[in-house]
N, C-alpha and C positions, 0 to 999 in steps of 0.2 A: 823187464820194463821197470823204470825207477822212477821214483813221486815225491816229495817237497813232503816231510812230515804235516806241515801246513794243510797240505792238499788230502793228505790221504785222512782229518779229522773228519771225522760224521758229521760236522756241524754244515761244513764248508763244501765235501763233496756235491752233497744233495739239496743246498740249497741257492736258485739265483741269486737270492737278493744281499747274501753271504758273500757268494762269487760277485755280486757286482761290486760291494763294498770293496773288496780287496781289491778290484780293478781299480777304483777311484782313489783308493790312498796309494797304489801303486803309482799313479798319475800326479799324485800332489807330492811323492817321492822324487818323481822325474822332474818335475817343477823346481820345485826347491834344489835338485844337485846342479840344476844349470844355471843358479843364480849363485852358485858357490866359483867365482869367478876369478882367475886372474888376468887380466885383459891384454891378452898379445893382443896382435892384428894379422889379419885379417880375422884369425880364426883363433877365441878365445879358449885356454885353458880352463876346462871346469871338470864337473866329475857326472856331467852328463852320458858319457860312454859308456863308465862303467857301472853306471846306475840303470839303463839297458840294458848292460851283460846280467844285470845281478836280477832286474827283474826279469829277464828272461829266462835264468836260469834257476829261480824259484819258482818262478809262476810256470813252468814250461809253455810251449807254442801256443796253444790256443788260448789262456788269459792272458799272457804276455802278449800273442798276436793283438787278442781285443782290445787289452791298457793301449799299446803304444797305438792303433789308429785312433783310440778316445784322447790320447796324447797330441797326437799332430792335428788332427781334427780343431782342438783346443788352439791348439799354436796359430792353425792357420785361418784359421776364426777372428784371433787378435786378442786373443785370452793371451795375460802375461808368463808363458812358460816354456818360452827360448828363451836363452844366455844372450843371444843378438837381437830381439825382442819382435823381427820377422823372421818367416820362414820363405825368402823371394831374395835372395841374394848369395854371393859366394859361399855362405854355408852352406845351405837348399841341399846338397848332394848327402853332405853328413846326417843332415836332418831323416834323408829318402832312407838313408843305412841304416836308420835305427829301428826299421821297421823287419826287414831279413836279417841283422845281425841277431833281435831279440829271438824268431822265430829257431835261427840255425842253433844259438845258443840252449836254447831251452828244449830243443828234439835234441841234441847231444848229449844235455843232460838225463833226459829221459830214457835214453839209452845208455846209462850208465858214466856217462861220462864228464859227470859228479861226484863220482865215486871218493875219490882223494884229490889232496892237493893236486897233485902231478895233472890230472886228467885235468881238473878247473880249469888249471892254468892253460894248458892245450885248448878245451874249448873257448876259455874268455879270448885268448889271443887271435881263435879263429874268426870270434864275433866281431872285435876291432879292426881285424882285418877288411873284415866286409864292408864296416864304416867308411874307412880310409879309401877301400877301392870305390865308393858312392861318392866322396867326398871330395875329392881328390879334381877328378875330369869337370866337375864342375867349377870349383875355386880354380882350375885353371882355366876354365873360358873366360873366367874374370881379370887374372893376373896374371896367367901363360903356366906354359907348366913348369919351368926352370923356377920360378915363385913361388909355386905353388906345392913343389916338394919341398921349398928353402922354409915355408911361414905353415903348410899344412901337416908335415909328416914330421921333417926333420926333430921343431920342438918337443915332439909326442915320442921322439925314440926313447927314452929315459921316464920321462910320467907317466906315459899308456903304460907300461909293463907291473909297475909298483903299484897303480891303483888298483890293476887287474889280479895282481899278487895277493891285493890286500885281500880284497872278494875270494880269490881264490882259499883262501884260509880259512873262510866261514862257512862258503857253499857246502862242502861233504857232511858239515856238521848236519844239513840239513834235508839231505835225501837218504832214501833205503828204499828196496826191494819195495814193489808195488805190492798191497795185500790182495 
C-alpha cells in the first residue's frame, strides 16, 4: 500500500481538523483551475480534469472522495466554482465524473500506481477516461452525439494528455511505501 508523503506526516494522519483543512484548500484548488479558462463551446477548456486527477491522486479516495462531494456540493449550491458557473447543463455529465474519476485515480495510486511517471500517466488517463465517458452521453442529449464527440472529446485529444503529463511528473515525487 502507498500514501502521499503529505498524508503519512503525524500532523495530518491523526488529526480531523488537519484532514479537513486540506479538504477545503483542495476545494479552493478545484475552484480556481476551473476558472483557468479557455472558452470553446459547449465545453470549456480549463485545467479542471486534471486538478481532480491530481487531487485524487494525492489526497487518495477517501479525502479526494470527501473534497470533491464538498466540491460539487459547493457548485451546486451556487457557490462560484464551475468553469460554466452551473452544474444543470451539457457539462452536468463531466461534472458527475469528477467524482469516480478522483476516487479511481487515488485507489490506483494507493496501490502503487504512483509509483513513476509511466504508472501516473496510465492511471491519470484512466481518470480522464471516466470523465469523458460521464461527460460525453450527457453533452449529447444536448447536442446529439456526432457534436458531441466533435466539441467534447475531439478538442481534448491533444490538452487532456499534456496537462495529465504535466501532473504526471510531479505525482511519484510524492508517494512511498505506506509506514
Amino acid at each position: 500500500m502507498y500514501q502521499t508523503a503529505l498524508l503519512q506526516s503525524r500532523f495530518i494522519k491523526n488529526s480531523v481538523l488537519q484532514q479537513s483543512a486540506l479538504c477545503f484548500f483542495a476545494v479552493l484548488f478545484l475552484a480556481l483551475a476551473s476558472h483557468l479558462v479557455i472558452p470553446l463551446q459547449p465545453v470549456p477548456l480549463t485545467f479542471q480534469s486534471a486538478a481532480v486527477i491530481f487531487v485524487g491522486m494525492t489526497l487518495g479516495p477517501r479525502l479526494a472522495g470527501i473534497t470533491l462531494i464538498t466540491y460539487l456540493i459547493a457548485g451546486i449550491s451556487g457557490l462560484p466554482v464551475f468553469a460554466t458557473g452551473t452544474s444543470f447543463g451539457p457539462t452536468a455529465g463531466y461534472l458527475i465524473g469528477f467524482l469516480p474519476a478522483a476516487l479511481l485515480s487515488g485507489w490506483l495510486a494507493q496501490k502503487g500506481m504512483a509509483k513513476n511517471i509511466s504508472f501516473s500517466f496510465i492511471t491519470s488517463l484512466l481518470g480522464a477516461a471516466v470523465i469523458f465517458a460521464c461527460g460525453l452521453p450527457v453533452l449529447a442529449r444536448f447536442i446529439g452525439w456526432h457534436a458531441a464527440i466533435a466539441s467534447g472529446l475531439i478538442p481534448f485529444m491533444i490538452t487532456e494528455p499534456l496537462k495529465l503529463l504535466a501532473i504526471s511528473l510531479v505525482i511519484p515525487r510524492l508517494w512511498r511505501p505506506a509506514a
